[in-house]
C-alpha positions in Angstrom: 0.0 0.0 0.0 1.6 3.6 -1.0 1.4 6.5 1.0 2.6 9.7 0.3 3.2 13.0 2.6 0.7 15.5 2.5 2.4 18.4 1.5 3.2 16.4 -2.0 -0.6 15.8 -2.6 -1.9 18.8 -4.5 -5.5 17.4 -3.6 -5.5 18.2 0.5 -3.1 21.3 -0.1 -3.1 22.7 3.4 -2.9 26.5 2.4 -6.1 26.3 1.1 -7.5 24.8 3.4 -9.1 25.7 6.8 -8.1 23.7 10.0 -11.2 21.6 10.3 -11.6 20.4 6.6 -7.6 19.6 6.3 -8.6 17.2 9.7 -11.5 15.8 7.9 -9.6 15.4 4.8 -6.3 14.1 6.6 -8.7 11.5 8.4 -10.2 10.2 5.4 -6.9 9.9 3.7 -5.5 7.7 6.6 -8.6 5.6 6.8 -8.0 4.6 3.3 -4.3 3.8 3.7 -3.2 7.0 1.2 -1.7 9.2 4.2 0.4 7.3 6.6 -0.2 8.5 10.2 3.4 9.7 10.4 2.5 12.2 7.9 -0.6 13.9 9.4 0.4 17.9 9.5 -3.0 17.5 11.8 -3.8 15.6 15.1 -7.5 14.2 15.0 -7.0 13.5 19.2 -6.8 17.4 19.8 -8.4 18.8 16.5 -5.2 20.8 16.1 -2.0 21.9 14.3 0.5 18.6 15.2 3.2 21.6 16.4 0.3 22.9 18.7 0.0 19.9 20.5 2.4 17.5 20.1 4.4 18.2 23.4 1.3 16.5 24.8 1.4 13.2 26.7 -0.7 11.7 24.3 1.8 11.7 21.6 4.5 9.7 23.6 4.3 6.0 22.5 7.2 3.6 23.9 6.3 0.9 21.3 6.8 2.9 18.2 9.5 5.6 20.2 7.6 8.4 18.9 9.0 11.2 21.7 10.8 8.3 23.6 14.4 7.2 24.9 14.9 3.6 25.1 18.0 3.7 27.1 16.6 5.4 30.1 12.9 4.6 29.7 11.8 8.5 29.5 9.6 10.6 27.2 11.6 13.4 25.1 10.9 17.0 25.9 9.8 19.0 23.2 10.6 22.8 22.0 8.5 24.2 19.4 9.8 27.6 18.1 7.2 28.8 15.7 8.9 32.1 14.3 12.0 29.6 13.1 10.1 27.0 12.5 12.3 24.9 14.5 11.3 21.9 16.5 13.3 19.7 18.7 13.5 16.5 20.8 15.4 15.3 23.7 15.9 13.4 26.1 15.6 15.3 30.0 17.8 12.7 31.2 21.0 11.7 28.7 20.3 14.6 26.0 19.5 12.0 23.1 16.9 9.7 22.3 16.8 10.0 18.8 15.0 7.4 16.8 13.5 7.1 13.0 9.8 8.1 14.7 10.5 10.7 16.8 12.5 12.0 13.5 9.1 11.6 11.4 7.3 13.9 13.9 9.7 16.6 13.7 9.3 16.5 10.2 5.2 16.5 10.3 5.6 19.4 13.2 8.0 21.2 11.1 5.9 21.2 7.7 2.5 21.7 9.9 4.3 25.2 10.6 4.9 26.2 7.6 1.4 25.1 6.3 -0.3 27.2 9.1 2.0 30.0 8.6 0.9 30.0 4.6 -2.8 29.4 5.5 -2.4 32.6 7.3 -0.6 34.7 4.8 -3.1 32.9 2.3 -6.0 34.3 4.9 -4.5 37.8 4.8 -4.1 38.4 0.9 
């Protein structure tokens, strides 16, 4: 089954789109295996941005790593800086933690910025 990021799909382009009808569209997309969950710019638990929320317990997940160190058995703290549009993960207790998942939620966090920042220049033209 192929799935593709969302920013490469011209058909749920998020700049054109409002919040709730990117979740609805991003939901449907998943349920039909053509946007992997990895590569939601949108988080259907909390109805928001991924980078609005995704210092949230919710999005820690030991199986899968997703904001998780293995070595010491803690969740990653997260720093969101939305006028760089940098975001980063690590570990309170050894300063790493990096694994492939935790990687491919930086990414979704980091392109969910720059989709709200266009959807808000795209508001203001």
């Amino acid at each position: 089954m192929n799935t593709t990021t969302l920013a490469s799909t011209t058909r749920l382009n998020p700049v054109s789109r409002t919040l709730p009808v990117l979740l609805a569209m991003e939901d449907d997309a998943e349920d039909v295996g053509r946007l992997a969950p990895d590569d939601r710019l949108t988080c259907h638990v909390h109805g928001r941005w991924i980078h609005q929320c995704v210092a949230s317990p919710t999005h820690v997940n030991p199986v899968t790593r997703h904001r998780w160190c293995r070595p010491c058995g803690t969740a990653l703290t997260v720093a969101v800086d939305e006028l760089s549009g940098d975001v980063t993960m690590y570990c309170p207790r050894c300063g790493h933690g990096e694994s492939a998942a935790s990687a491919r939620l930086i990414a979704a966090c980091r392109a969910s910025l720059a989709a709200a920042r266009a959807r808000k220049v795209f508001e203001a033209a």
